[in-house]
Backbone as numpy.savetxt, mean C-alpha at the origin, in Angstrom:
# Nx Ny Nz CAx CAy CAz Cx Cy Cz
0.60 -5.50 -6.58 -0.52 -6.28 -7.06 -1.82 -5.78 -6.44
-1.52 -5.76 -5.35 -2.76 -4.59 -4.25 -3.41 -3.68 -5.26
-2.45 -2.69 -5.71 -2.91 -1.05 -5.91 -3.91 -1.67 -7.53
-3.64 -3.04 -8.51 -3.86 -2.82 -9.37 -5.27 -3.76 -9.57
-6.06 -4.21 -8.16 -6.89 -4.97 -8.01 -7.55 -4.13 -7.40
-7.57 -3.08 -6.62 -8.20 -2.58 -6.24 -8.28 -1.12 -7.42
-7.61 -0.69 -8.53 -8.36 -0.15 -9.51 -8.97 -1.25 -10.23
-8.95 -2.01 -10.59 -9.19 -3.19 -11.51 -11.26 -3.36 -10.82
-10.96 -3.38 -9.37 -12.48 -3.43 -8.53 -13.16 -2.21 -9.13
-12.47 -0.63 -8.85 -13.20 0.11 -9.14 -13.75 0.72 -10.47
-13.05 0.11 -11.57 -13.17 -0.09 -12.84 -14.79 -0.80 -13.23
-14.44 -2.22 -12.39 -15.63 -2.75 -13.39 -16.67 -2.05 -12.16
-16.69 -1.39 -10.98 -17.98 -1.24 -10.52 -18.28 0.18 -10.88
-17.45 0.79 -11.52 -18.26 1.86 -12.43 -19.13 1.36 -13.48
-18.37 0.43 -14.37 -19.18 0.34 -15.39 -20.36 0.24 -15.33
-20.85 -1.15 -14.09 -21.95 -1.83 -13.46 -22.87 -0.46 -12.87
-22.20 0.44 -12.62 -23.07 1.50 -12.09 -23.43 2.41 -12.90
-22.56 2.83 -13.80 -22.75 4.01 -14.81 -23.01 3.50 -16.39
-22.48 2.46 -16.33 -22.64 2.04 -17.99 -23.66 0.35 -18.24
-23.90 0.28 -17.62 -24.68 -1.16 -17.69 -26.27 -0.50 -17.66
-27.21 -1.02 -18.59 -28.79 -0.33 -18.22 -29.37 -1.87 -18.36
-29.41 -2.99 -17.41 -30.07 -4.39 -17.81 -31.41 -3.93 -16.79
-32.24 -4.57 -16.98 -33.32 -5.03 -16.08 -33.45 -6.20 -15.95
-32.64 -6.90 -14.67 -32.48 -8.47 -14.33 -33.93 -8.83 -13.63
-35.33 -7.49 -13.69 -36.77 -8.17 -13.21 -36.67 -7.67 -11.45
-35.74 -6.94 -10.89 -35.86 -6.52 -10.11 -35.24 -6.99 -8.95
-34.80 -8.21 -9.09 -34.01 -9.11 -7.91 -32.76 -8.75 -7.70
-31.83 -8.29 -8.63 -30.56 -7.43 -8.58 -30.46 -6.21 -9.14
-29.97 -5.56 -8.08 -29.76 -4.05 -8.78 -28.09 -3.86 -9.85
-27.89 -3.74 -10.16 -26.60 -3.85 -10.71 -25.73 -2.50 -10.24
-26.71 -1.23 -10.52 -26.14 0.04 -10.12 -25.52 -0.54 -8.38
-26.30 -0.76 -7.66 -25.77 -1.18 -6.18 -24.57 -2.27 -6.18
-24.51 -2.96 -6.68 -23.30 -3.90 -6.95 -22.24 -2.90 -7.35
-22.72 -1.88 -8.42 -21.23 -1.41 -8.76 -20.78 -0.38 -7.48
-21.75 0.49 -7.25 -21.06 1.32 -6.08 -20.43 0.67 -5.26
-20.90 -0.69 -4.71 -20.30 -1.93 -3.46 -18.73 -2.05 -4.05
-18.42 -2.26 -5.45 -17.13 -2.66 -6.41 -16.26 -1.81 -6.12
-17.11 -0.12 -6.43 -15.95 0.87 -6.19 -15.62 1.14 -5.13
-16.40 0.65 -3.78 -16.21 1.07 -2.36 -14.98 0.32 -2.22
-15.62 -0.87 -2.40 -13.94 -2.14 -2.32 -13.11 -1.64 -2.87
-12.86 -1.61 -4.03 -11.78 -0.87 -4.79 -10.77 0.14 -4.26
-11.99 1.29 -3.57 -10.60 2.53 -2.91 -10.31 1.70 -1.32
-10.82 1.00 -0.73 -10.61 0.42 0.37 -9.26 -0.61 0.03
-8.83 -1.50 -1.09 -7.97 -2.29 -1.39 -6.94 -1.23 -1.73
-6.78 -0.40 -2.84 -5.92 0.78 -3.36 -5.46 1.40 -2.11
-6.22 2.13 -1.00 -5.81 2.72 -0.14 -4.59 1.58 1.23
-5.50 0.79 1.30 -4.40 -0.47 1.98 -3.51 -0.82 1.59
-3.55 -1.20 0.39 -2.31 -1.74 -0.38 -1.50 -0.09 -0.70
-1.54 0.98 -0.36 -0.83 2.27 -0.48 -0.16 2.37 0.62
-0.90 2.00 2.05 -0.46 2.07 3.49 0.56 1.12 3.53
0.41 0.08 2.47 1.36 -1.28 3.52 2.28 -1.09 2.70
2.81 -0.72 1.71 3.79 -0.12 0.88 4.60 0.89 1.17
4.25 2.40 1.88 4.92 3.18 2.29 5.65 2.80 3.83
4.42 1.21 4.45 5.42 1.00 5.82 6.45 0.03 5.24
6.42 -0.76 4.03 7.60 -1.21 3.78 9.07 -1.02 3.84
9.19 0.41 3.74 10.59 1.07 3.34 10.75 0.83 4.85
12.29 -0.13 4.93 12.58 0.22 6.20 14.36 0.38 6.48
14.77 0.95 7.56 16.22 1.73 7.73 16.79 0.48 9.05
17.98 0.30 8.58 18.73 -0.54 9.35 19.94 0.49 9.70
19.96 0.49 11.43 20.95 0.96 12.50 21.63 0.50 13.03
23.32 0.49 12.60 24.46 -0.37 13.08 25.09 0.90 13.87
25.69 0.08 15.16 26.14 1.04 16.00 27.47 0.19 16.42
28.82 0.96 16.36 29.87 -0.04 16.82 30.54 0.93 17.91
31.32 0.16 19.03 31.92 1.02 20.17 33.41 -0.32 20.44
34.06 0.64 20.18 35.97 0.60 20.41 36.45 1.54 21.24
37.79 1.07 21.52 38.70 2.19 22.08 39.80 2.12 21.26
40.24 3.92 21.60 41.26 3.70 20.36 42.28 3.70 21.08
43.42 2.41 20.57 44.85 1.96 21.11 45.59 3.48 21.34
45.77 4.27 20.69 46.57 6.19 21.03 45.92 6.26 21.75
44.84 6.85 22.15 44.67 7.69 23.33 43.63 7.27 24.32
43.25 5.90 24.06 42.28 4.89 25.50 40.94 5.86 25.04
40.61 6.80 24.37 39.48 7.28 24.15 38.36 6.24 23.91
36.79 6.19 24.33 36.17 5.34 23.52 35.17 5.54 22.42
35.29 5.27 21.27 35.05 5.60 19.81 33.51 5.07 19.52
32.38 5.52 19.06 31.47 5.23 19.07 31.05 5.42 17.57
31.39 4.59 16.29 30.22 4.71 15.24 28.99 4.43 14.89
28.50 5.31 14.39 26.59 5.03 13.86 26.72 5.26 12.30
25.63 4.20 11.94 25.19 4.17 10.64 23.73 3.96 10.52
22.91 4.53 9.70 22.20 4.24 9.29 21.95 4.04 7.81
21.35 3.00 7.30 20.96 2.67 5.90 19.77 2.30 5.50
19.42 2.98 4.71 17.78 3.06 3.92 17.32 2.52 2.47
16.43 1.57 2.60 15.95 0.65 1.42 15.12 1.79 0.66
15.53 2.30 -0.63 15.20 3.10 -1.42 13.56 2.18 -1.91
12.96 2.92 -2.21 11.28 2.63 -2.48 11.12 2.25 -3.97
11.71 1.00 -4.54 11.25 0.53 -5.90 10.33 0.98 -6.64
């Protein structure tokens, strides 16, 4: 939802910057609003990119036995990894 609000920001603050020609009389610039839109925009897209790739995370089971034949002691590892939807 991140990645599609923060194009969704930089969307309309292009328009406001590149495609809008109003003269609101000088009290708002609109071009400046839109650059502010697209700044937000790659700032939300880029965060919401970071907190997504730390999502994926790997669970480490470790078990320790001895084995009844030879009193040896047996040590398994696993690891398992949440594939990235």
């Amino acid at each position: 939802m991140g990645i599609g609000t923060g194009i969704a920001l930089f969307v309309i603050g292009a328009i406001l910057a590149f495609a809008v020609n109003v003269d609101l009389g000088g009290f708002i610039n609109l071009a400046l609003i839109g650059y502010i839109l697209m700044g937000a925009g790659v700032v939300v897209f880029l965060i919401s990119l970071v907190l997504m790739l730390r999502r994926r995370s790997s669970v480490s089971t470790t078990r320790s036995a001895v084995d009844p034949a030879s009193g040896e002691q047996v040590t398994r590892r696993t690891t398992d990894s949440d594939p990235l939807v």
